[in-house]
Each structure stands twice: as structure tokens, then as C-alpha cells.
N, C-alpha and C positions, 0 to 999 in steps of 0.2 A: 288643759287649754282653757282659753277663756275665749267664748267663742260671740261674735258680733253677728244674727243670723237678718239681716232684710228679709221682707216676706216670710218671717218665720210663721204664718198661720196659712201659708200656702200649703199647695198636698207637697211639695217636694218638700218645704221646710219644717212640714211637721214629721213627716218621714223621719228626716233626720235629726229631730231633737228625738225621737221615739228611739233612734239608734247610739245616739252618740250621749243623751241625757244620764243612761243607767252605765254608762263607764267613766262617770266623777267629774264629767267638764264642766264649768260654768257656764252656760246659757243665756243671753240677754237676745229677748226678738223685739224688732219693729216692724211694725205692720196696718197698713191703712184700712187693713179689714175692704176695702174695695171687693176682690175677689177674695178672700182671703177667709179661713176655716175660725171666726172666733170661739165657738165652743170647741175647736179640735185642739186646745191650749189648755195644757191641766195646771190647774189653781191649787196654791198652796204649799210649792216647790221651794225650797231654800236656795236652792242653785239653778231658780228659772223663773226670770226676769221679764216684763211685758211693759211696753211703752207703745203706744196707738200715736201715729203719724206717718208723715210723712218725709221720705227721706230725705225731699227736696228744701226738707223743713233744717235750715242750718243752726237754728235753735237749737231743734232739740236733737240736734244730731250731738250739738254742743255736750247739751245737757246728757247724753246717753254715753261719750266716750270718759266724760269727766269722771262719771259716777260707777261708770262698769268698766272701766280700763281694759278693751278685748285684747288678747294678743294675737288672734284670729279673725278674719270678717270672711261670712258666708255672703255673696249679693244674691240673691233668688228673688227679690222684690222687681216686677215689672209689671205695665200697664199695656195690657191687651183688649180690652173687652169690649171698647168701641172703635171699630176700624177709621172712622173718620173724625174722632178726637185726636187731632193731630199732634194740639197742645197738653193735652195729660200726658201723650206717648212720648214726648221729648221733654215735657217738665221731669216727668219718675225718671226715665228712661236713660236721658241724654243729662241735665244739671243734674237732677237728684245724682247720679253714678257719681259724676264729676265732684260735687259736695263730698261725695262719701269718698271718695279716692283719699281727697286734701286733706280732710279730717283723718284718717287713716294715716296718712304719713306723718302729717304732723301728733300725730298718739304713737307714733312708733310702732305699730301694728306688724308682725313679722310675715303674715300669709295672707293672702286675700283671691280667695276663690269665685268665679266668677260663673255663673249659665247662661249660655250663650243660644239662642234659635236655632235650627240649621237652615232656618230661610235667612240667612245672611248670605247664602250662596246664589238667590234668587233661583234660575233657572239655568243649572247648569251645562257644562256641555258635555259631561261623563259623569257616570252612577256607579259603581259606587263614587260617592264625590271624596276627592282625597283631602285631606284640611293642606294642603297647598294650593288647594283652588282659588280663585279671586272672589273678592264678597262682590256679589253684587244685589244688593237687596232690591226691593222696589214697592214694599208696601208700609206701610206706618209702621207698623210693630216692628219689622226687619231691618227698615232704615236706624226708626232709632234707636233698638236693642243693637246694631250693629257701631254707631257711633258710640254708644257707651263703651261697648270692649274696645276700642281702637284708643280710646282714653284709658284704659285698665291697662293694656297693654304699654303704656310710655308712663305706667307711674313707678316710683323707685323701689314700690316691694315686693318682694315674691310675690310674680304672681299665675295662678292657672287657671283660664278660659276654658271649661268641657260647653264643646257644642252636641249639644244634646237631641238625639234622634225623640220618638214622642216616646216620653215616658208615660208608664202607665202604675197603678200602686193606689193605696188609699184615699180618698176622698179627689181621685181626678174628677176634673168638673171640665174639662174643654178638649173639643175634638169629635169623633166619631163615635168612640165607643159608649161615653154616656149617653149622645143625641140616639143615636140609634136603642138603647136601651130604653132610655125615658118615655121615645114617642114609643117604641112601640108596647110598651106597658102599657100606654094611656089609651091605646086605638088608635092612634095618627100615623098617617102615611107618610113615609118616607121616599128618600130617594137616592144614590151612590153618585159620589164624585168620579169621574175616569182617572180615578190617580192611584199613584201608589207610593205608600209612607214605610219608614221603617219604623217596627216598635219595641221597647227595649222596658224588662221588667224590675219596678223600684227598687228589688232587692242587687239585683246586678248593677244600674244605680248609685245605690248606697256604699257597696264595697267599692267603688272606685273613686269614688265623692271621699271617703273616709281615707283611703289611701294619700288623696293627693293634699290632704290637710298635713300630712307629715312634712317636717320640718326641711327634709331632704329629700322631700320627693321633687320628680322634676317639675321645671315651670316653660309656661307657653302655653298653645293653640292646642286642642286636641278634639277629637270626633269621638263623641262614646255614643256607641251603637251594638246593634248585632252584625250588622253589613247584611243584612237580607230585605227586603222589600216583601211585601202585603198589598193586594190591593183594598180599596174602601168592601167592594163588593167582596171580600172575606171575610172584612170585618160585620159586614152586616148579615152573612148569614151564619158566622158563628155567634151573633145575639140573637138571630134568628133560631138557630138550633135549640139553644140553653135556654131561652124561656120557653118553647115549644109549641111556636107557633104554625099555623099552616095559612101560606097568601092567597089569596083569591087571584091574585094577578102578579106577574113578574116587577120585581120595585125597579123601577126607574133609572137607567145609566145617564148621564149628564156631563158632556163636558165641562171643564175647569174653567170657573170663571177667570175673568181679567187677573185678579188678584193672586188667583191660586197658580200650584206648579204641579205640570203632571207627575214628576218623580220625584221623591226626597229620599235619597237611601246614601247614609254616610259609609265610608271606609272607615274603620276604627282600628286598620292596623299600627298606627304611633301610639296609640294607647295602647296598646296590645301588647305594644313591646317595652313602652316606657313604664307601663305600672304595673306587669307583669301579671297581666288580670285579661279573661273576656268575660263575654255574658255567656252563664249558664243554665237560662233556663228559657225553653223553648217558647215558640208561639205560642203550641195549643196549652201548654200549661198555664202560661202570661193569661191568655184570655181568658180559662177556667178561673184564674186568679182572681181574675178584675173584676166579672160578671157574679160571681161568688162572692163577694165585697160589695157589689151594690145590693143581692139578694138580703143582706144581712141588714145593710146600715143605710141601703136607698141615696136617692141624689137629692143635695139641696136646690142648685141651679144649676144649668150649664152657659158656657161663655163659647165664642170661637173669635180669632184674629180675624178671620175675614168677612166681608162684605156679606148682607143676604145676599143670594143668588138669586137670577132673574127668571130660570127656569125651576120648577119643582115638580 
């Protein structure tokens, strides 16, 4: 394959040139380095290609299908990091998608895979949420990462949407598990959101991401997760355990701000049966995983979709 990857210098994109690179595909990433891993990009590959933009950029989208003719496009490319940048979240988001669809068809592109939030469900009204639930988004990243897929979904090529529970794997930079890593390395006090996510580890992931690039694999809507829920206060006292610390005082429970949702936990049974695949590797191994990956290789930054909170 010749593979078109958006956000290839994200942790999911680099993941997967890390997997898919050493079994002979061709590679071309675009990536606006925004959030995005530029040293996690190895230099000096015959079959891995790098162009720095932006996707909404119809230049050089021009210039990237001409030159690299994909016969696959991976989308991983989205703009999160400022909750109330309305306009980068629907420039990437919502046109850039849209660019990249057109361009896509009009290249003849035969697959185009797509990552989807699972806050497109906004706040549901059953957990596990089934991928027939209705989207209802309601924050920046959700709205517009949700209007992208509803343009993915009515373009003319193969195409599969995995709505992805929080992944976790290499160079993750947003969400709980670095925030709670980084402060408390540094001596800063934290505090738990009253919520509970699900989280699903890169490698489990990977094998289904890799799956659904096949030619005949099915296309549509799908929920990759584990179907189990965590709450934040698990996640912080399994960071808490692994760097081995002791509190002086119990950290802080808080409820969910305006923007957030108390439960995120997908059903992933259509995945489950359509790609003949679950996840295999448990919470506390995931976590060992992760925390064991920042021991070694530390965090650059961290990001989150939503808003500061008004209590800490």
C-alpha cells in the first residue's frame, strides 16, 4: 500500500508508521507539528516521506497527492489543544477533512480511514454507548471532529470511522494519565475529575487500525474500545502508586465541568464481530505500560480538549 497518513507525527500516527513502516508500505505524512511528535519522525527512509502543513492547505494537498499517489489515506490529523479556538477546530477539523475527502476521490484513493472522538456521543443516555447512539456533540473538538466524519461518511470511497475510546501508547501527550504524571513528578497538586473514561491500549489499537486497512475489510461506524470504564481517581492513584508517592492529604474529587461528560465508556461489540478482533491487554498492564514509557522517554507537553476548570 501506499499509505497517505494526516497527523502522521501524532502519538497515534507515529504508532502506526512504527507498525506498518517495517512491512514494505509506502508512507507519506502530513503534519502541522501543532501538537504533533517532530523528532518522533525518522529521517532518512526511502519509503517515508514528510511534508509539514496543513491539510486545509489545498496546495499542498495538491502537491502531496500528485507526487505520492496514496492508494490509502489514514486521517489522524485534528486540532484540539485550544478549547475556544473555534476557527482552527473547523478550519483542520471540519474544511481541511472536507479538502482531503475531494482530493481523495478525485486520486482514486481506494480506503480512507478515519478517527473519530467518542465525545461525538456528547452525553449519552446508556454506557456502554452502542455506535447506533445519536452524536450529539456539544464542545468544539466534538462538534467539529463530528461534522468531519458525517462528510467522510457520504464520500464515494471505502470508508471506516473507528470511534476511539482514550487510547493510550507512545508519546500520549493529552488527557489524565500524563497530567497526573508530569504534576506530580514536578510537586504540583493535583485534582480528579468525577468521571469515568474508558481506555484502550496502542497495541490493541494498532491490530485493528491494521485490520480495517484491508481491502475487504468492512466499512462504516465502529466503537474500538475495551467496553469497561475507569474512573479518573484510578487513574491517579495508579500514577500515584508507580512513582511512589505518599499525599499529605486526599487529592481532590471535582465535578465535571460544563464541557465535560461524566461517563465515556463505548460498546465495541460491532467491532468485535466485524473485525474479528478485541483488546487483549488489561488495564493494569496498559497503565504499567504507559507509565513505563514516560519513566524512560519523559513528556514533552501535555494538551487537553477541554476548558481550565474553575475549581482545582
Amino acid at each position: 500500500m501506499r499509505i497517505l497518513i494526516t497527523g502522521g507525527a501524532g502519538s497515534l500516527g507515529v504508532s502506526l508508521i512504527e507498525r506498518l513502516l517495517p512491512k514494505g508500505h509506502d508512507i507519506c505524512v502530513i503534519d502541522n507539528f501543532s501538537t504533533g511528535h517532530r523528532g518522533a519522525l525518522p529521517d532518512g527512509l526511502p519509503n517515508l516521506v514528510q511534508h509539514e502543513g496543513s491539510i486545509a492547505d489545498q496546495g499542498l494537498l495538491d502537491k502531496v497527492f500528485a507526487s505520492f499517489a496514496p492508494t490509502h489515506v489514514i486521517h489522524s490529523a485534528a486540532a484540539y489543544k485550544d478549547p475556544s479556538d473555534w476557527l482552527e477546530d473547523s478550519e483542520t477539523n471540519v474544511v481541511g477533512t472536507v479538502r482531503l475527502i475531494k482530493t481523495a476521490e478525485k486520486a482514486g484513493v481506494k480506503r480512507l480511514l478515519n478517527f473519530q472522538t467518542a465525545l461525538c456521543y456528547g452525553r449519552a443516555a446508556q454506557t456502554p454507548i452502542p455506535v447506533t447512539a445519536p452524536v450529539a456533540p456539544f464542545t468544539s473538538y466534538g462538534v467539529s471532529k463530528t461534522a468531519g466524519e458525517q462528510y467522510i461518511l457520504q464520500s464515494t470511497i471505502d470508508t471506516i470511522s473507528l470511534r476511539l475510546a482514550n487510547v493510550t501508547g507512545p508519546r500520549l501527550s493529552i488527557g489524565p494519565i500524563p497530567t497526573f504524571y508530569q504534576r506530580l513528578k514536578d510537586g504540583k497538586s493535583c485534582f480528579c475529575s468525577d468521571t469515568i473514561r474508558d481506555f484502550i491500549d496502542a497495541e490493541d489499537f494498532l491490530d485493528i487500525a491494521e485490520k480495517a486497512l484491508d481491502d475487504n475489510a468492512p466499512v462504516g461506524v465502529f466503537n474500538v474500545s475495551t467496553g469497561t470504564g475507569h474512573s479518573i481517581k484510578e487513574i491517579f492513584d495508579c500514577v500515584v502508586d508507580h512513582l511512589g508517592i505518599s499525599l499529605s492529604e486526599p487529592v481532590p474529587i471535582v465535578a465535571p465541568e460544563a464541557d465535560d461528560v461524566p461517563v465515556v465508556v463505548l460498546d465495541p461489540s460491532l467491532a468485535e464481530s466485524a473485525f474479528d478482533w478485541s483488546a487483549q491487554i488489561d488495564f493494569k498492564t496498559m497503565m504499567h505500560r504507559m507509565l513505563t514509557w514516560y519513566d524512560e522517554h519523559g513528556i514533552d507537553a501535555v494538551y487537553s480538549h477541554l476548558s481550565t476548570p474553575s475549581t482545582k
